[in-house]
N, CA, C and O atoms as a CHARMM CRD file, in Angstrom:
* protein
*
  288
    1    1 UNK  N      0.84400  -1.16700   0.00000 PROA 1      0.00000
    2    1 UNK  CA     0.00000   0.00000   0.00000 PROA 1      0.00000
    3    1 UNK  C      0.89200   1.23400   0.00000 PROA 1      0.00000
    4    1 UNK  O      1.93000   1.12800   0.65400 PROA 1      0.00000
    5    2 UNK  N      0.67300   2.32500  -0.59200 PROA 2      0.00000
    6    2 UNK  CA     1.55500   3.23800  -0.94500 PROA 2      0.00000
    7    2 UNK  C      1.12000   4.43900   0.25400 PROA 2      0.00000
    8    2 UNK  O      0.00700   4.45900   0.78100 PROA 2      0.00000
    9    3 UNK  N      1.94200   5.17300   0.48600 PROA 3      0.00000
   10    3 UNK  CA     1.64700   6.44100   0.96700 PROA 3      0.00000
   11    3 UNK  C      0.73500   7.20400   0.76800 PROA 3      0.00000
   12    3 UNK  O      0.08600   7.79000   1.63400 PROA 3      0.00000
   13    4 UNK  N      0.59100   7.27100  -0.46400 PROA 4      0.00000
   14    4 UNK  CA    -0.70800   7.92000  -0.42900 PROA 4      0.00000
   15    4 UNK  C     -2.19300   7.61400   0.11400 PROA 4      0.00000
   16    4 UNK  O     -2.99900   8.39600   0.61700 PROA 4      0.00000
   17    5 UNK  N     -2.33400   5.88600  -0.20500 PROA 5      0.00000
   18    5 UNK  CA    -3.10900   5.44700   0.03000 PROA 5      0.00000
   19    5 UNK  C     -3.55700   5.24400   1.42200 PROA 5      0.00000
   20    5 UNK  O     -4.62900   4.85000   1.88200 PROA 5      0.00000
   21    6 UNK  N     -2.53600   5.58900   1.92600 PROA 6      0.00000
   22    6 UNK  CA    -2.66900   5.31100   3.47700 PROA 6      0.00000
   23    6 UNK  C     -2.92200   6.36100   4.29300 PROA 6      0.00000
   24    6 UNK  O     -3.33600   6.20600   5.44100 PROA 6      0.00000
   25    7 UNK  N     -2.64200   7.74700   3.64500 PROA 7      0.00000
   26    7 UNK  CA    -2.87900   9.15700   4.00800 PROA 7      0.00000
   27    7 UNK  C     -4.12600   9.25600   3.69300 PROA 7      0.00000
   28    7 UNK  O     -4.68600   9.96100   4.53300 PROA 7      0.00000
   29    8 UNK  N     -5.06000   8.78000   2.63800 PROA 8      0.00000
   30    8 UNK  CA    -6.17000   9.21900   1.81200 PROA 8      0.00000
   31    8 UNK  C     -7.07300   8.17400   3.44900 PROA 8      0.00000
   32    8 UNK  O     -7.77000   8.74000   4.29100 PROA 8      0.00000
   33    9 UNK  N     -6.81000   6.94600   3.44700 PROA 9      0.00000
   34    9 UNK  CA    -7.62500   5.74900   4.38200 PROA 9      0.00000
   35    9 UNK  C     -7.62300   6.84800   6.22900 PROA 9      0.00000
   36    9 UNK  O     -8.59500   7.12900   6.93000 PROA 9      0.00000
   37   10 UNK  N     -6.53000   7.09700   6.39000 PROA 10     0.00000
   38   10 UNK  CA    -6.39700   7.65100   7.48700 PROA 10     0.00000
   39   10 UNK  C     -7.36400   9.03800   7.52900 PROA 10     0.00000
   40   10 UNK  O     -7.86200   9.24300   8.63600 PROA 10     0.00000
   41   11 UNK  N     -7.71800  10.08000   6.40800 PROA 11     0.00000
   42   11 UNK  CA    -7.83100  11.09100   6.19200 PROA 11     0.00000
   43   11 UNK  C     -9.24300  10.70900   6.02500 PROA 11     0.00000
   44   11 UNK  O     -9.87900  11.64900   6.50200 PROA 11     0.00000
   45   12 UNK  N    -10.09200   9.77900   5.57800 PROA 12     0.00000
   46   12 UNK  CA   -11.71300   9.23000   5.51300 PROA 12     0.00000
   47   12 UNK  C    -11.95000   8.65600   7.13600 PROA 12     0.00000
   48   12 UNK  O    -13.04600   8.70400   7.69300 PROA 12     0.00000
   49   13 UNK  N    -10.75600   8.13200   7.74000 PROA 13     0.00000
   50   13 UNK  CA   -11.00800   7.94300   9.01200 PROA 13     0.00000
   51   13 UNK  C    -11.13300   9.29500  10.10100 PROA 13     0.00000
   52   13 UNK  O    -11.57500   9.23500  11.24900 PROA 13     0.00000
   53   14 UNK  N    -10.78800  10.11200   9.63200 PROA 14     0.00000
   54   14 UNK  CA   -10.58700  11.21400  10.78400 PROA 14     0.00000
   55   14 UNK  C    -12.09600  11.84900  10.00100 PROA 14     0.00000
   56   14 UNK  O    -13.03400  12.20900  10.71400 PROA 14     0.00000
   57   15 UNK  N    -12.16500  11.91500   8.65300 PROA 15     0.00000
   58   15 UNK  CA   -13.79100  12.66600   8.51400 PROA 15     0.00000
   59   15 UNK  C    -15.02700  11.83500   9.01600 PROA 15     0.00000
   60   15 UNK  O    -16.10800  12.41700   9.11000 PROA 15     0.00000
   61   16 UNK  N    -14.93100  10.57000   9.32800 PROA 16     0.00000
   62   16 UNK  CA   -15.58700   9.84700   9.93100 PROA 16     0.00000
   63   16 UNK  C    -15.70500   9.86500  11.25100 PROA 16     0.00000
   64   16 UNK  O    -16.81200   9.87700  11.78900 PROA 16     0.00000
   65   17 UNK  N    -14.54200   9.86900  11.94300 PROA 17     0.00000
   66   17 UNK  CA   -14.79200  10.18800  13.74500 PROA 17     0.00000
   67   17 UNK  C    -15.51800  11.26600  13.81700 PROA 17     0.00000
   68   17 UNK  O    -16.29900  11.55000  14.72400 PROA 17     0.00000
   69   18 UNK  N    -15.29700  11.83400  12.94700 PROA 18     0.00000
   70   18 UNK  CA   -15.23700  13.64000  13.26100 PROA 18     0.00000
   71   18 UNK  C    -17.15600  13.82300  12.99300 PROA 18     0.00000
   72   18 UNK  O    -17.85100  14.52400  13.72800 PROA 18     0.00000
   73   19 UNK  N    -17.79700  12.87700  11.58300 PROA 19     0.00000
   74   19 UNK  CA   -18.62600  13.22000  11.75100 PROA 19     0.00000
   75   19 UNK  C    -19.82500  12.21200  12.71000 PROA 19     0.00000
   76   19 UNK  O    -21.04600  12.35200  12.77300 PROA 19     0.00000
   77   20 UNK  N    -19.14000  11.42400  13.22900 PROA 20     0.00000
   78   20 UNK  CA   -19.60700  10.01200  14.60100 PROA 20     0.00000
   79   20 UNK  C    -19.88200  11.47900  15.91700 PROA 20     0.00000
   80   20 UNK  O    -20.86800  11.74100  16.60500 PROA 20     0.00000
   81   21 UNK  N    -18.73500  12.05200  15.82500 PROA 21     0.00000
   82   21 UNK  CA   -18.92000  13.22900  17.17400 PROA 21     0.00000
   83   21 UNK  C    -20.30000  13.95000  16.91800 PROA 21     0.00000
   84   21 UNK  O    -21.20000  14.23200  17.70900 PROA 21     0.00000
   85   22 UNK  N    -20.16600  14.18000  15.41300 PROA 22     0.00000
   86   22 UNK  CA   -21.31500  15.21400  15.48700 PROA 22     0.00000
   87   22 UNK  C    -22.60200  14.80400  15.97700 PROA 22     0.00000
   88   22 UNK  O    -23.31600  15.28600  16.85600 PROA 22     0.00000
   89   23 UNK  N    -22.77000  13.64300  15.09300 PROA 23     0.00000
   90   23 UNK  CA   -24.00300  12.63000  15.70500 PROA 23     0.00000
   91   23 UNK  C    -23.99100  12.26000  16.69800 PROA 23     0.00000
   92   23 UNK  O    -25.15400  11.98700  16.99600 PROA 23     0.00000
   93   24 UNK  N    -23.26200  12.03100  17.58200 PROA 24     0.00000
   94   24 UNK  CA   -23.59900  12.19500  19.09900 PROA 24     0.00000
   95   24 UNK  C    -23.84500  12.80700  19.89800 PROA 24     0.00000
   96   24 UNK  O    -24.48900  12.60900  20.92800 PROA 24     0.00000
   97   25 UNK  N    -23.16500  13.94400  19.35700 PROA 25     0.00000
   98   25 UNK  CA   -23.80000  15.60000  19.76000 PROA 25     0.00000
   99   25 UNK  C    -25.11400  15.83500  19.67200 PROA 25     0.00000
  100   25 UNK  O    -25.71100  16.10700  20.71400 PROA 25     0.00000
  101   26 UNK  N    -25.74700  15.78500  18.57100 PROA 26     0.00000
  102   26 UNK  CA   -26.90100  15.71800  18.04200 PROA 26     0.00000
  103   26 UNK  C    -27.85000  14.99600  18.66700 PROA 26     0.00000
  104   26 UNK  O    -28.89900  15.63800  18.68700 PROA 26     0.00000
  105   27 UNK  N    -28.00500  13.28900  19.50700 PROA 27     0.00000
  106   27 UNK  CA   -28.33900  12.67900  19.66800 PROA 27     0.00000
  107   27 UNK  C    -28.16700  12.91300  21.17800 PROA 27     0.00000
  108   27 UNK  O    -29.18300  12.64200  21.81800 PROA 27     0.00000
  109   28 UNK  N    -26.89700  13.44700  22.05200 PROA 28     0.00000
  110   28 UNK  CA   -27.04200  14.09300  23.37400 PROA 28     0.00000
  111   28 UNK  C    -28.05400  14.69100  23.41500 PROA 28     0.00000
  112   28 UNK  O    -28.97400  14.23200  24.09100 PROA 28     0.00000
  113   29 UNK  N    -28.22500  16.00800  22.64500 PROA 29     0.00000
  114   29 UNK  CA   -29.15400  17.22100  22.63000 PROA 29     0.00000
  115   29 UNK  C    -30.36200  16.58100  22.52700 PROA 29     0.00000
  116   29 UNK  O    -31.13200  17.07300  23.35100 PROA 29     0.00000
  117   30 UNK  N    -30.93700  15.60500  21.81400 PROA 30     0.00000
  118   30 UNK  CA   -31.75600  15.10400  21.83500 PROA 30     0.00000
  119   30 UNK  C    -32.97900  14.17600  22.49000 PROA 30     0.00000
  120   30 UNK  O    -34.19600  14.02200  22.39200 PROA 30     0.00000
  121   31 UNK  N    -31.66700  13.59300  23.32800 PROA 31     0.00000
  122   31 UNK  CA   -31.79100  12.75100  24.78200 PROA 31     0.00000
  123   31 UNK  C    -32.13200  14.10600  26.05500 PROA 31     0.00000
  124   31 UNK  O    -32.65000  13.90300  27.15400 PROA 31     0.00000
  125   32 UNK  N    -31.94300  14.66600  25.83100 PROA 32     0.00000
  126   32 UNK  CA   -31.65300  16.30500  26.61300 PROA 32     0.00000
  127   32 UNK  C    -32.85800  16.93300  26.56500 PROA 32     0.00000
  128   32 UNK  O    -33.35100  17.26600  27.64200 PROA 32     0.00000
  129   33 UNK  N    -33.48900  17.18900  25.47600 PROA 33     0.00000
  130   33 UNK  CA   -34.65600  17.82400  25.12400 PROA 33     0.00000
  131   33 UNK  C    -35.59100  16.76700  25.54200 PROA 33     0.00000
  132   33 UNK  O    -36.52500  17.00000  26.30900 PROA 33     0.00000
  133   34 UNK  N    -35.30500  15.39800  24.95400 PROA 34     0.00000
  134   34 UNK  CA   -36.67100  14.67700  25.76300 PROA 34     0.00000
  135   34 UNK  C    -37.01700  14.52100  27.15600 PROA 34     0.00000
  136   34 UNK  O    -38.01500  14.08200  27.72800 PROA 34     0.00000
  137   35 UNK  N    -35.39000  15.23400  27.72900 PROA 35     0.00000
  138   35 UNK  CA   -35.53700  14.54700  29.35300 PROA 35     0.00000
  139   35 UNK  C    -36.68200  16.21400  29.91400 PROA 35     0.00000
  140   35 UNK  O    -37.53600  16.31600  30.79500 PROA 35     0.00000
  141   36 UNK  N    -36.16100  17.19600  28.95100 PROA 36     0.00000
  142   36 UNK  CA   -36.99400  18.55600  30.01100 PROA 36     0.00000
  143   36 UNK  C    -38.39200  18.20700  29.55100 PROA 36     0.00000
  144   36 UNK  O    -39.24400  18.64600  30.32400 PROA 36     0.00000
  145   37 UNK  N    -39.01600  17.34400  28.20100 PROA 37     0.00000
  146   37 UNK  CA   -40.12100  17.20600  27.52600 PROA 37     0.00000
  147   37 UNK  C    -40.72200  16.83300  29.15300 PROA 37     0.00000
  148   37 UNK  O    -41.18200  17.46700  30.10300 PROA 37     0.00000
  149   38 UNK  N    -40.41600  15.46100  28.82900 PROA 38     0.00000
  150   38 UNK  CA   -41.04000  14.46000  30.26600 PROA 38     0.00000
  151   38 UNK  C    -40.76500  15.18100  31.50400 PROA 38     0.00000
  152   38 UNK  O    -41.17600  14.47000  32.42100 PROA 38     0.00000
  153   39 UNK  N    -40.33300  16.11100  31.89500 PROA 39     0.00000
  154   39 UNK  CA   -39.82500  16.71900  33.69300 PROA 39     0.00000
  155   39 UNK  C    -41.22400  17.34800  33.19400 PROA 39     0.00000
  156   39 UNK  O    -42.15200  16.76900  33.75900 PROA 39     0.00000
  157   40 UNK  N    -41.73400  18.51600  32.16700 PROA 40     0.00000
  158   40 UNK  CA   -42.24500  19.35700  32.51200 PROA 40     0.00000
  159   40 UNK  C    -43.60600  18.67600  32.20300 PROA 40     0.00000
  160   40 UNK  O    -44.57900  19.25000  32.69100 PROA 40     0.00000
  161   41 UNK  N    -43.80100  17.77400  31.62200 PROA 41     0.00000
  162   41 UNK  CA   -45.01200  16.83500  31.51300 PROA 41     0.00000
  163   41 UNK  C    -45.49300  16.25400  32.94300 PROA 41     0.00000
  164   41 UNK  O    -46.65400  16.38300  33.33000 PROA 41     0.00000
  165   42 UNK  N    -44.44800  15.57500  33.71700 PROA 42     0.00000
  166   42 UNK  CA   -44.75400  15.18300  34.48400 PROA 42     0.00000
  167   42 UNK  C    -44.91200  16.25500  35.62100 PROA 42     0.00000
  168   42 UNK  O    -45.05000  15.80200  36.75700 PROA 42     0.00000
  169   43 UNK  N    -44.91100  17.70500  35.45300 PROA 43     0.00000
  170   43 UNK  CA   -45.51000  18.49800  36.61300 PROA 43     0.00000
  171   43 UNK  C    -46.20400  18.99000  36.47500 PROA 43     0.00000
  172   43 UNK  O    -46.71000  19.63800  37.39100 PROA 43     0.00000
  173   44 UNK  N    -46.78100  18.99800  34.95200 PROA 44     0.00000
  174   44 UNK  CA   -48.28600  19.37600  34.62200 PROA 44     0.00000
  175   44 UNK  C    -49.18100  17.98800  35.08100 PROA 44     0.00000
  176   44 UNK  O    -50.30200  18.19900  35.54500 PROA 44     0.00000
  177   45 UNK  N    -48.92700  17.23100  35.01700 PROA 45     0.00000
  178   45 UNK  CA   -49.44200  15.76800  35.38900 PROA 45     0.00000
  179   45 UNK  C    -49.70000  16.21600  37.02200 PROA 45     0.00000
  180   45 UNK  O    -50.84900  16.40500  37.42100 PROA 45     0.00000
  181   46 UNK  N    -48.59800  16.35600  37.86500 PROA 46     0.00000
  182   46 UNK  CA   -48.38500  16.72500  39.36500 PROA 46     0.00000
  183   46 UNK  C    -49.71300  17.62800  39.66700 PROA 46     0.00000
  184   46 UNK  O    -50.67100  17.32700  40.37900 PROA 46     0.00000
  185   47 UNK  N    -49.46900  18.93000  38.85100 PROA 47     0.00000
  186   47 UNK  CA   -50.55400  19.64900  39.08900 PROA 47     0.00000
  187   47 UNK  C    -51.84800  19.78000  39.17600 PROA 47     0.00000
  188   47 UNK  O    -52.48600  20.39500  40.03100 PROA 47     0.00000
  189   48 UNK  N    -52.41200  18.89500  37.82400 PROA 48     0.00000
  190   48 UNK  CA   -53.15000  18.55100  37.41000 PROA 48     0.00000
  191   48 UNK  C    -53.95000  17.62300  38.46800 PROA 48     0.00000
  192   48 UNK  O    -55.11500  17.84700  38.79700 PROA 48     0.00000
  193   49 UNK  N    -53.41700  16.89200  38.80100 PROA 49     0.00000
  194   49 UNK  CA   -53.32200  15.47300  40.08000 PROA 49     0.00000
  195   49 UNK  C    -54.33900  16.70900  41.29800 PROA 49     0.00000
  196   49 UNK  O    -55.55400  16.79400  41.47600 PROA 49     0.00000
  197   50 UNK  N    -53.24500  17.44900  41.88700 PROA 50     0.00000
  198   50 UNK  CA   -53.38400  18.66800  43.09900 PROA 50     0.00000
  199   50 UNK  C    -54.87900  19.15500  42.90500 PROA 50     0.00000
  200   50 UNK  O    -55.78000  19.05700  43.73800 PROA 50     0.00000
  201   51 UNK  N    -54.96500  19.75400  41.50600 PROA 51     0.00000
  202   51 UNK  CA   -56.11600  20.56400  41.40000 PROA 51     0.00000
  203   51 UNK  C    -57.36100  19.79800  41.60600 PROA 51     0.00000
  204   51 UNK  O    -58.26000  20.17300  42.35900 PROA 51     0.00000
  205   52 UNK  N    -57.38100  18.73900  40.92800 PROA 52     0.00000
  206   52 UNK  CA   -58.51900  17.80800  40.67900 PROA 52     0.00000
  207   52 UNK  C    -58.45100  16.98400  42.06400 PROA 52     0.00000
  208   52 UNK  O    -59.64100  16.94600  42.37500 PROA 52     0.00000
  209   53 UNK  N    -57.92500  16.48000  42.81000 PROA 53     0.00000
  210   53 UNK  CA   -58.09100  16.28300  44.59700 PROA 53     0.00000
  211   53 UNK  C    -59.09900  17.28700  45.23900 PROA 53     0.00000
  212   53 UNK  O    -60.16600  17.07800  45.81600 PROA 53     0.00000
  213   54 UNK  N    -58.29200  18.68300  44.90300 PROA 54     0.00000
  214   54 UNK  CA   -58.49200  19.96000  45.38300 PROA 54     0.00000
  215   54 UNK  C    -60.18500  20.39000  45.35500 PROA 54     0.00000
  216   54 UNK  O    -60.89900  20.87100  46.23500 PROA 54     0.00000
  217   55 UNK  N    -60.45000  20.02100  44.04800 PROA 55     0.00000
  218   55 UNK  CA   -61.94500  19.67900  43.71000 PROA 55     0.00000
  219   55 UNK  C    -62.60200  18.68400  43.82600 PROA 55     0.00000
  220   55 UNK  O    -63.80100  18.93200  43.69500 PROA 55     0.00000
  221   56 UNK  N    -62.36100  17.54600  44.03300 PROA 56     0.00000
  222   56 UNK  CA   -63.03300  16.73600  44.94800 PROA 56     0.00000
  223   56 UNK  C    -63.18800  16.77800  46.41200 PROA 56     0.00000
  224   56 UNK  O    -64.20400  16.37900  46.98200 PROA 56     0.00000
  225   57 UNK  N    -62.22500  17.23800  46.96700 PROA 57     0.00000
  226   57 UNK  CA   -62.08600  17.61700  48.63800 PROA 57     0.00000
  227   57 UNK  C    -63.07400  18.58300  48.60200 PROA 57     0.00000
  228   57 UNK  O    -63.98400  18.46400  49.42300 PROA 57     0.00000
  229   58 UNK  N    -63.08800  19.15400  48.12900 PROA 58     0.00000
  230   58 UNK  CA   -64.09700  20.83200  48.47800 PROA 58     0.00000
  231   58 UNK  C    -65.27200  20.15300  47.95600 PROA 58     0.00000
  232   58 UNK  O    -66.18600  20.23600  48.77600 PROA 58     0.00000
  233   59 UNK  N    -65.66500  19.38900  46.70300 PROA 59     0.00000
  234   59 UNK  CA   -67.02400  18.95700  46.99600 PROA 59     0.00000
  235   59 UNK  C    -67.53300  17.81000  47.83400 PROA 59     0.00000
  236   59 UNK  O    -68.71500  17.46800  47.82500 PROA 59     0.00000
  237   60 UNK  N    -66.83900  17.37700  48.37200 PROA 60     0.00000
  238   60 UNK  CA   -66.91900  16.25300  49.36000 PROA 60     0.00000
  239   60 UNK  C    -67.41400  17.03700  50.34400 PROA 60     0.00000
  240   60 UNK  O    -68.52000  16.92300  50.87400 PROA 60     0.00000
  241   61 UNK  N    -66.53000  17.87700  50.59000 PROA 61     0.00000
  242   61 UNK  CA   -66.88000  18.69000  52.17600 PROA 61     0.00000
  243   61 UNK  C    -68.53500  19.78400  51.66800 PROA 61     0.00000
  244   61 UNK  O    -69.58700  19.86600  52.30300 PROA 61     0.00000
  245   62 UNK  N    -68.18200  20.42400  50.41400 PROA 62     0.00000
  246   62 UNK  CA   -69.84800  20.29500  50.45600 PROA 62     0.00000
  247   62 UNK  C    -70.99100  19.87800  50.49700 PROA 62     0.00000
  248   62 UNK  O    -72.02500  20.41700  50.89000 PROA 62     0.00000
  249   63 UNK  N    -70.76100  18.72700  50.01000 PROA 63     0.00000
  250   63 UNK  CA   -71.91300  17.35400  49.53800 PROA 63     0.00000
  251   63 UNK  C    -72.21400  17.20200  51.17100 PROA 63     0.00000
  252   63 UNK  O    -73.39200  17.30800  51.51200 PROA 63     0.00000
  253   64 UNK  N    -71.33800  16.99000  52.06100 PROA 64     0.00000
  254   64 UNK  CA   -71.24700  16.41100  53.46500 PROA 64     0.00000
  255   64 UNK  C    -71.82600  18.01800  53.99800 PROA 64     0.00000
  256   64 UNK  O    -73.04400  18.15300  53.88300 PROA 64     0.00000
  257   65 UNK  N    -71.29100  18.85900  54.39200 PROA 65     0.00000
  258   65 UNK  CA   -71.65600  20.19500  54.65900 PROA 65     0.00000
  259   65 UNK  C    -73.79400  20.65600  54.09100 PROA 65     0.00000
  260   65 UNK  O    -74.58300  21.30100  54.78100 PROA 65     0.00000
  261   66 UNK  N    -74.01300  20.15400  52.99700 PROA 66     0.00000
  262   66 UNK  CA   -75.38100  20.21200  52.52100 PROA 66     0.00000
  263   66 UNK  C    -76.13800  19.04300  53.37300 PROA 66     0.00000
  264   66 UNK  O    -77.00200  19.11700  54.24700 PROA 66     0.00000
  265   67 UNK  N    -75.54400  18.06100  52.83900 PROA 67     0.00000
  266   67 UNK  CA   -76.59500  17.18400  53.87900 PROA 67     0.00000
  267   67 UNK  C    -76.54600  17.21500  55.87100 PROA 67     0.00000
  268   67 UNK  O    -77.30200  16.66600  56.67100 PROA 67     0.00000
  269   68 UNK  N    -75.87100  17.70300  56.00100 PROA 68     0.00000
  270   68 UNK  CA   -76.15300  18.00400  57.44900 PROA 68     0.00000
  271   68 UNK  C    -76.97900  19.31400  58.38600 PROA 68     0.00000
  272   68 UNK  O    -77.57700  19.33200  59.46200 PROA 68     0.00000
  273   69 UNK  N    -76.54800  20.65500  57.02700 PROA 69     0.00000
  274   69 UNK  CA   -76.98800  21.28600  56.81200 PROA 69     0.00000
  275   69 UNK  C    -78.99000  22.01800  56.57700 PROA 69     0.00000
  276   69 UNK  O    -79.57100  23.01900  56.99700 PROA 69     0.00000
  277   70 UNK  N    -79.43600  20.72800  55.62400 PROA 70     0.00000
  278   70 UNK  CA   -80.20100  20.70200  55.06500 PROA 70     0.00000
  279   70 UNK  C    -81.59600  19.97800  56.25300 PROA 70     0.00000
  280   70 UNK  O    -81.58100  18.84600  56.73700 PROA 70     0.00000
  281   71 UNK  N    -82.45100  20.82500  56.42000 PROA 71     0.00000
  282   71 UNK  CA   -83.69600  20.16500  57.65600 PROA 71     0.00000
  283   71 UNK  C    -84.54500  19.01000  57.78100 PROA 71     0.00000
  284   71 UNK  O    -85.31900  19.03300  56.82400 PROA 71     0.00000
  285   72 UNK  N    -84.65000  18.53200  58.13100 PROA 72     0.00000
  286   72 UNK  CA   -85.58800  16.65800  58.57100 PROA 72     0.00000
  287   72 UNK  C    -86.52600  16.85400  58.95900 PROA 72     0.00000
  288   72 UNK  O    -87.26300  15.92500  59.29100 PROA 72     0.00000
């Protein structure tokens, strides 16, 4: 194998690492963005959870509050 050929093999190997980095870069960022997707999903979920308790508790305590309330 000649010199050249071995400069040219080495020289497709380094544009190859080089573009393996990029795609992992790419694919970090990506892994990255899905992780804030799901955090902020799951505290609209959290919230969501809170509020809707929040409204059942308060009509519980009304439902209970009316009928005791209410004359025999």
């Amino acid at each position: 194998m000649s010199d050249e050929q071995v400069i040219q093999l080495l020289e497709e190997i380094r544009d190859l690492q080089k573009l393996h980095v990029e795609n992992y870069k790419d694919a970090l960022k990506n892994q990255q963005e899905s992780i804030d997707l799901q955090r902020r999903a799951a505290r609209r979920q959290k919230i969501t959870l809170f509020v809707a308790g929040f409204i059942l508790f308060a009509l519980w305590i009304f439902v209970a509050w009316s009928s005791y309330s209410t004359p025999r």
